[in-house]
N, C-alpha and C positions, 0 to 999 in steps of 0.2 A: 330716233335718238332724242328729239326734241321732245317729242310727244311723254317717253317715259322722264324727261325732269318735270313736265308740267305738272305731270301725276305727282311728283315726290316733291313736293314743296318746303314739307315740314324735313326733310334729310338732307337741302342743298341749305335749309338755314341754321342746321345742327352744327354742321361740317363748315358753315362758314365761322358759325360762335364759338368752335374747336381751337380755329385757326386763330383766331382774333385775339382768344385767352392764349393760346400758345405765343402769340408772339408776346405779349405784355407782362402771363404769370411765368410762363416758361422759357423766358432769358434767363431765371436765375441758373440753368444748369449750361449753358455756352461754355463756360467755362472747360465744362465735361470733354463737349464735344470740337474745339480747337485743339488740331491735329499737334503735335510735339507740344504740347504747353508744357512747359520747365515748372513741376512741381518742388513743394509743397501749392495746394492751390491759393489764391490771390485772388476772388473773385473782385469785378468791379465794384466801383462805388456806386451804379445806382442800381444794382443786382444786390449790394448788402443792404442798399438803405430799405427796397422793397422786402426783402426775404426777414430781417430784423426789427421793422420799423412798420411797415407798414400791414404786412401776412408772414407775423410769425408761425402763426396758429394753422399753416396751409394746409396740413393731413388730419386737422381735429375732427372729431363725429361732428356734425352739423346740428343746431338745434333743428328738432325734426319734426317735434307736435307741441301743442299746449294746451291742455284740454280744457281747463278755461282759466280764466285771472280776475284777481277781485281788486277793483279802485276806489279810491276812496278820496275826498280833501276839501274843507272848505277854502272855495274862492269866489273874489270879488268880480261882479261884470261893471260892463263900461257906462259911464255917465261923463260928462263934461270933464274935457282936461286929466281926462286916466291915465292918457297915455303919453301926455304932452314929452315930458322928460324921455322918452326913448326916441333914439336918432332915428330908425327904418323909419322909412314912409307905408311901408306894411302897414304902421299902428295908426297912422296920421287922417285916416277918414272917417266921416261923423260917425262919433261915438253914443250919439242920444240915444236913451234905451229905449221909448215908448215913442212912436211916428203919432202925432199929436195932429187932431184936424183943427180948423182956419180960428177956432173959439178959445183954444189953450197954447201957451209955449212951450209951459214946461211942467212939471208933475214935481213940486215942492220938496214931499215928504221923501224923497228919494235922491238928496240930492248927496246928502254925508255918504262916504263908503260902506259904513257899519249898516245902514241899509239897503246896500246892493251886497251883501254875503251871501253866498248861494252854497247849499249843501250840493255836491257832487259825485256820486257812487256808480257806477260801471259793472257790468260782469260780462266777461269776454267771452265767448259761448266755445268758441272752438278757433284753433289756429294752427295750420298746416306749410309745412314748406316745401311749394312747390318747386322750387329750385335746385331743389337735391333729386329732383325728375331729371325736370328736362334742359337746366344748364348745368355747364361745366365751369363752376365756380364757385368757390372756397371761402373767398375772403370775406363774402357776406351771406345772411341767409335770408331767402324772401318770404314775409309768413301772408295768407290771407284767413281772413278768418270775418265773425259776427259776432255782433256786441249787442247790449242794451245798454241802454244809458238813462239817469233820473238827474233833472237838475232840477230843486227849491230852493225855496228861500225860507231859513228857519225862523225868522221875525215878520209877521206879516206889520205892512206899515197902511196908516189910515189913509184915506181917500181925503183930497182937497175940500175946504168946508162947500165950495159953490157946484160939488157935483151931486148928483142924487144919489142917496143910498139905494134906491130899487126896494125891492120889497123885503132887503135884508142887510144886516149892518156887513154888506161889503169891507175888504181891506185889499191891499194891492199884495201878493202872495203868488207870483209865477212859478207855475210847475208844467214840466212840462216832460215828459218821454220820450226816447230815440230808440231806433232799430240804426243802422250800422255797420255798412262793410268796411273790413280793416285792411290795410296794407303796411307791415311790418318790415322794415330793414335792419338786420342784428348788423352790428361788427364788432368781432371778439379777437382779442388780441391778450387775453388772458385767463388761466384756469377760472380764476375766481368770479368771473363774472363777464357780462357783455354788454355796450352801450346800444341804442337804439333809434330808430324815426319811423314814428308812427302816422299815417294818411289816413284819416278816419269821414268817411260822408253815408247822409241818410236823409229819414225823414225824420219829424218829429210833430205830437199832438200836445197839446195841453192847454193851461188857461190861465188866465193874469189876475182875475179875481178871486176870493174865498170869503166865505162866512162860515163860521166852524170849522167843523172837520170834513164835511163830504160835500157841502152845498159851494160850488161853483161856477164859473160867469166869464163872458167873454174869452170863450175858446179858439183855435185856429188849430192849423193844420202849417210847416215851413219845413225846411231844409237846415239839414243841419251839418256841419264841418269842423274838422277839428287838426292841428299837427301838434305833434309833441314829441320833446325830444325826453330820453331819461337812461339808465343806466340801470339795471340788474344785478344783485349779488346771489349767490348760489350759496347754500347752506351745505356744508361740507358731509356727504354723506354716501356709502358706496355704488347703489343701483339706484335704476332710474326705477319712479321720477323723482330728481332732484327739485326742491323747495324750493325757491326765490322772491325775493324782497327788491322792491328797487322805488324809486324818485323818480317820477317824471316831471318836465316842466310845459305845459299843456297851454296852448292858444285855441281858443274853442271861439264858431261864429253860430248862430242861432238868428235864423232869418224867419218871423211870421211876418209878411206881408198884409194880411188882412186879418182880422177879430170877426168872429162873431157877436154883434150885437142887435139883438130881436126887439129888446127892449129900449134902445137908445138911449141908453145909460150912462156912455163914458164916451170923452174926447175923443177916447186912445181908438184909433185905427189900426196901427201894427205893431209890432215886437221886433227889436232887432238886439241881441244879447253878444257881447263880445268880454268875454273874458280871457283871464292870463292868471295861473296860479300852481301850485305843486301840489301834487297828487300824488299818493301813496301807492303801490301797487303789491300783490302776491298773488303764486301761483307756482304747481307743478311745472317743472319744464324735460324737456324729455331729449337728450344730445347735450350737445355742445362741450361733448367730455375730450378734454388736452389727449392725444395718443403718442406713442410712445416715439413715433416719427419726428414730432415735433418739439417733443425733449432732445432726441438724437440731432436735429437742425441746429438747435440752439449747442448741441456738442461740438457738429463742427465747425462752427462761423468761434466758435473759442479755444480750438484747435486740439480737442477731447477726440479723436477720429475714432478709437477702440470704441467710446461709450456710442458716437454714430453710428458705428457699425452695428452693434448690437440691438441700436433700439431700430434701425430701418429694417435692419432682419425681421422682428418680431414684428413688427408693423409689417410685412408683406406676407408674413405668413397669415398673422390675424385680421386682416382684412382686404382679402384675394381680390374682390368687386370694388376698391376704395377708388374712385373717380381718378386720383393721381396715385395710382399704383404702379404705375411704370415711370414715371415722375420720381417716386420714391426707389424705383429700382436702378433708376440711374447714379441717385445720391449712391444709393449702397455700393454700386461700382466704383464711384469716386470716394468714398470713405476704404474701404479695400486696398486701395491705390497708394492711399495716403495715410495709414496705418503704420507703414513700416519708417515712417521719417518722425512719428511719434513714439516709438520704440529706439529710434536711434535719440533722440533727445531726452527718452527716460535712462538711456544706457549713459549720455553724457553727465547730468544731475547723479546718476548713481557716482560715477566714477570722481564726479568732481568733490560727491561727499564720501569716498572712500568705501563706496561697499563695492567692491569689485568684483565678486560671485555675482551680484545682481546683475552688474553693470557689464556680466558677460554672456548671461540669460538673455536681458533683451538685444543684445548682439548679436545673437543666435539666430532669435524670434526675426528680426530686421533682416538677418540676410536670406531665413529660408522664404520668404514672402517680397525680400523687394528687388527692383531692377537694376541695371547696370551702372544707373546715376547715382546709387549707393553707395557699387562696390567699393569705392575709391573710399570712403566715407568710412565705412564700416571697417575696410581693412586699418585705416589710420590708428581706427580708436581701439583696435586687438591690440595691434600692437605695440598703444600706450601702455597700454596694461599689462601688456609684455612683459616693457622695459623697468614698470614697478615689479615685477614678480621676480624679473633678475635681480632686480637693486635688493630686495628682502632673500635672495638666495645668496647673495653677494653677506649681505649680514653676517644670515648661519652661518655662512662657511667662515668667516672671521672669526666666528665664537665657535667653531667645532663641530656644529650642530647637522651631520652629513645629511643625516637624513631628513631632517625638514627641509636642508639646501637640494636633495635630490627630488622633493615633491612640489616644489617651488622652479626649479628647473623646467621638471616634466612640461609644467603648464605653462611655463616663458615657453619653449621649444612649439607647443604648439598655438601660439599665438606671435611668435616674433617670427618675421620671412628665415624661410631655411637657408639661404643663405647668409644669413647675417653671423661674422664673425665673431660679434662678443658670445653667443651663446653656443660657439662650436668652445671657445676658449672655455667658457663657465663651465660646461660640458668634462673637458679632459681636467680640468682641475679638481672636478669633484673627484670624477674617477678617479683618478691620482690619491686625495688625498682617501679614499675607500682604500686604495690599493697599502697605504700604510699604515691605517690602521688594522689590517688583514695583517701586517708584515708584526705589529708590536703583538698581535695574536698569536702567530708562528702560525696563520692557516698562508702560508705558503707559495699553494700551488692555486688558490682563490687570488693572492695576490697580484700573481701573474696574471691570471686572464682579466683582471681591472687594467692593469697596468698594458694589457694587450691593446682593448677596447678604449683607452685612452689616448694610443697611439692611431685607430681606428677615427678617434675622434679628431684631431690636430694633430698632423703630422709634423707640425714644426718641432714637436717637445720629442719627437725622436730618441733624438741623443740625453737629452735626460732622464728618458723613460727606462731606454738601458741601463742604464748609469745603476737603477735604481736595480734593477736585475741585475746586474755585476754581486754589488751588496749584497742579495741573496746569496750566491755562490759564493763569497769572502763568507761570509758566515756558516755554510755548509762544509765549505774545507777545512774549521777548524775541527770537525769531527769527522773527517775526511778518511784517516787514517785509523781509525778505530770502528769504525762500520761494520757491523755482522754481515753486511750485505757489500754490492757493488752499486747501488743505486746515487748514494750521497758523491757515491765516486764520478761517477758519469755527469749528475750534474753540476758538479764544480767542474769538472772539464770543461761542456759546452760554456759553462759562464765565463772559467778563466781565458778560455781563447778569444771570444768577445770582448772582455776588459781588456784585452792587450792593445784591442786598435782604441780604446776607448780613455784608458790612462796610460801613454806612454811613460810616467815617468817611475811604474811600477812594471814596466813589460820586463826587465831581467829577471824580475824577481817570479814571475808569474809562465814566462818560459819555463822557467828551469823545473815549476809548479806543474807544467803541461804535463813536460817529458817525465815527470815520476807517476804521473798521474794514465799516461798511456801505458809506462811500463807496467801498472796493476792492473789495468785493463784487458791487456793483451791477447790471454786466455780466456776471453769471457765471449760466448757466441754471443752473434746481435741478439740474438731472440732474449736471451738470461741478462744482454745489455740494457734491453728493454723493460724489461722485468726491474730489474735491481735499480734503473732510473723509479718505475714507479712508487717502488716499496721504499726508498732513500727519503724521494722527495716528501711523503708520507711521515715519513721522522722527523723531516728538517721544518716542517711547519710547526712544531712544538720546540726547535732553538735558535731560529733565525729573528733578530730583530734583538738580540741583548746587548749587542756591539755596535752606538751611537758614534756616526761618524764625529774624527775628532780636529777634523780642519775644512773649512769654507771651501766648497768649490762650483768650477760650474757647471749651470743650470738647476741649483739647489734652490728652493724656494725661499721668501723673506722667513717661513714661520721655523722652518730648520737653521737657517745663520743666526737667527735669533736665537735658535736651542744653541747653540756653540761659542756665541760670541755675545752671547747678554744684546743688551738695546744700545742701539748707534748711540756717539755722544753727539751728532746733527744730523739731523734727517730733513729732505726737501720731497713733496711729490707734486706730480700735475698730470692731467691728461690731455695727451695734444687730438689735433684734429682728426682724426678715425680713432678717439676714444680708447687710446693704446695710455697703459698707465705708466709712467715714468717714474721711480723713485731714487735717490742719492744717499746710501748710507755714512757716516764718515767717523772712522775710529780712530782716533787718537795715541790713544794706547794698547797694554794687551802684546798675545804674541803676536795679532794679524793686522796691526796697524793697517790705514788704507782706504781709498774712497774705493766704494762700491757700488754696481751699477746694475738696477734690476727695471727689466721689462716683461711690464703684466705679470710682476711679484715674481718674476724668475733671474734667479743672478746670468748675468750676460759677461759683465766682464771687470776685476781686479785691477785697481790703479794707484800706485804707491804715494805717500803724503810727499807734499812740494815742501819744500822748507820755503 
């Protein structure tokens, strides 16, 4: 057992830098995984500040190569007091440019700035990121790569009058070449572009003297170093490689130790070059492209869950191998989850701006997809919109309007609890009033089965429901006696004998009505009773409904005592606590003087004026 971890060195340090980024990049999903967490989710404060603030960009393509990059910039090296004014003690060690032996101090002509200019150009050979191997981590990218490098000076400046020129008019002119291994650290927290820190060391040749153009003096051989920080923009374009442009601010040291001098020509011993300046840089880059994961992130830390959803989707199918792909398949589950409370908050915005189709769409969508912690939620908000769709049936039926009050009904009924009384009530009074506009139709025998189904709906209206069938029959017995048939006959019977327990104050009259009415009967087999009921009532739908009752009675609605007795001279309403409606008619004059007394618009009960 021992033996095979010795062997696997590189897989006990994978699996420990797994663990390490798990626990630092991947607390942002704890959330997920705390057993009962009461959503909507609430992630902590220092899971949003890392996930928004510091690795927004955690599923972006990684910049991955850069096949080379071009720099460029003039800047100043160090000479006396370059660096005084900067605090770091970084900058604060001798900055003399030329290491002078025991004959000189200092080298004059070099002592202005404008004299130590140095041209600076770069070309980065190649840059690769290893880290998209073999760590598991997002937030930055590691590039290594090789450089060349050229630093002169485009003014060459004269030599001191008490040195010898040598066999040629010398100038002081350092140039000098680097070779250059690079270490590159991206961090990208945005599409547009990425910031940087660059590690740069090598060697470097060249020489301090020139005459002309090729004739050169006092060469060496040092090391060379460099850190720079700078920033990257990307040129907006669809495939790679993307273009980019950026600024760096570059601390470069340049150490010759020793010159070459054959001839013994100059004071100068060594070379030590410290400059600080901005550098221009471009170059192809190849990654670092925003995906659609981390559009979706940004979804839902702003509480967008639907557009998370979608974009983690497409992000797990488009990149199946993505380092945090199970990372991202966790969001997905947790956007899934939390989907349906953002469906319930577009259902409430709908409802609260009146679109109420909408706002019963995503009500729909909320309850086929979410849990029990909903239902409560989602049931409330049906049946707000219930009790608007009653209130707008409540309307029509005021104005007449049966049938939009019946399609406005439909859709209270299924959104308000079945048990709820007003829409059993809203219910029988539609029907009702279907059943009398059937009746001023003369369709009859339509009438009745409203008025059935009405009684089917609220039994309490009973007695008025007959009442309203009595009428039928009062109006079929005035052609009762002149019927080619026995059918109109039969059913004023069945009506007259019900009206009798229904208006006692008509039963002598409606007696006597029975008994003439059995005596034409008499002879008639049930079967031809039957018969002559259907073919009657068949007639009586084209003359039933001419004969407008002509005195107020009970269980009459407000909209019929109005047909009879014109508009109260005062009228009170209100609705008590189970939303039962109470009104107080009060006539003054007229034949039917009298307060009147209706519940949920049905007269109840007749009360004579007080002096």
């Amino acid at each position: 057992m021992d033996g095979r971890l010795n062997r696997c060195p590189a897989k006990a340090k994978r699996a420990a830098l797994k663990l390490l980024f798990g626990v630092l990049v991947g607390a942002a999903v704890l959330p997920v995984a705390v057993v009962g967490q009461e959503l909507p989710w609430h992630p902590g404060r220092l899971v949003s500040f890392w996930d928004r603030w510091i690795n927004p960009l955690e599923f972006r393509a990684p910049v991955r190569f850069i096949p080379f990059e071009l720099k460029g910039g003039l800047v100043p090296y160090g000479g006396p007091g370059m660096f005084a004014g900067l605090p770091a003690s970084f900058f604060k060690e001798d900055q003399t440019v030329f290491l002078l032996d025991s004959t000189e101090s200092e080298v004059a002509s070099i002592r202005t700035i404008t004299s130590r200019l140095a041209f600076v150009y770069d070309l980065n050979l190649v840059q690769i990121n290893l880290r998209n191997r073999f760590l598991p981590i997002t937030v930055v990218d590691m590039m290594v790569g090789l450089a060349l490098r050229t630093n002169q000076l485009p003014l060459a400046n004269t030599l001191p009058d008490n040195w010898p020129p040598g066999s040629q008019n010398y100038k002081v002119a350092p140039i000098f070449h680097h070779g250059l291994a690079t270490l590159t650290i991206n961090y990208q927290r945005s599409a547009r572009g990425y910031a940087y820190f660059q590690f740069s060391r090598g060697l470097a040749t060249g020489s301090v003297y020139r005459a002309g153009i090729t004739s050169k003096y006092l060469s060496g051989e040092g090391t060379s170093r460099d850190y720079a920080l700078g920033y990257k923009f990307f040129r907006r374009n669809a495939d790679d490689p993307r273009y980019a442009i950026g600024l760096e601010l570059r601390y470069s040291r340049l150490d010759v130790p020793q010159l070459d001098d054959p001839e013994r020509l100059s004071p100068i011993d060594g070379l030590q070059q410290r400059s600080l300046g901005l550098i221009f840089t471009f170059g192809p880059v190849f990654g670092g492209r925003v995906t659609s994961a981390d559009r979706a992130k940004r979804a839902l830390y702003r509480g967008d869950y639907m557009a998370a959803e979608d974009g983690l989707r497409a992000f797990v199918s488009d990149y199946p191998r993505h380092v945090h792909r199970r990372r991202a398949e966790r969001l997905l589950a947790l956007a899934g989850r939390l989907v349906p409370y953002q469906q319930v908050d577009l259902a409430r915005a709908s409802q609260d701006e009146g679109r109420l189709e909408e706002a019963l769409e995503w009500y729909r969508q909320a309850e086929q997809r979410g849990d029990t912690t909903l239902t409560a939620t989602i049931d409330s908000g049906k049946a707000e919109i219930g009790y608007v769709y009653l209130q707008r049936a409540d309307d029509q039926l005021q104005r007449g309007r049966l049938e939009n009050t019946g399609e406005l009904l439909q859709i209270a009924m299924d959104l308000v609890p079945e048990n709820e009384d007003l829409v059993v009530r809203f219910s029988a009074e539609v029907l009702i009033r279907q059943g009398h506009a059937l009746r001023t139709q003369h369709d009859f025998t339509t009438a009745l089965k409203y008025y059935d189904r009405a009684i089917s709906a609220d039994r309490s209206r009973k007695v008025e429901i007959d009442g309203y069938k009595v009428r039928i029959a009062e109006d079929l017995l005035q052609r009762a006696y002149y019927a080619a048939d026995h059918s109109a006959l039969a059913l004023a019977l069945e009506s007259l004998k019900l009206g009798r327990e229904l208006d006692p104050e008509r039963k002598a009259e409606m007696d006597s009505l029975v008994v003439l009415l059995e005596q034409r009967l008499s002879g008639i087999t049930r079967a031809e009773i039957q018969k002559a009921m259907e073919d009657q009532m068949r007639l009586a739908r084209e003359e039933r409904g001419r004969m407008p009752p002509t005195k107020p009675r009970i269980g009459m609605l407000v909209a019929q005592v109005e047909e009879i007795l014109g508009g109260p001279d005062h009228r009170t309403e209100h609705n008590d606590q189970w939303d039962v409606n109470h009104q107080l008619w009060e006539y003054r004059g007229g034949n039917f003087p009298g307060h009147y007394y209706f519940e949920n618009y049905q007269l109840k009960r007749v009360a004579p004026l007080v002096e």
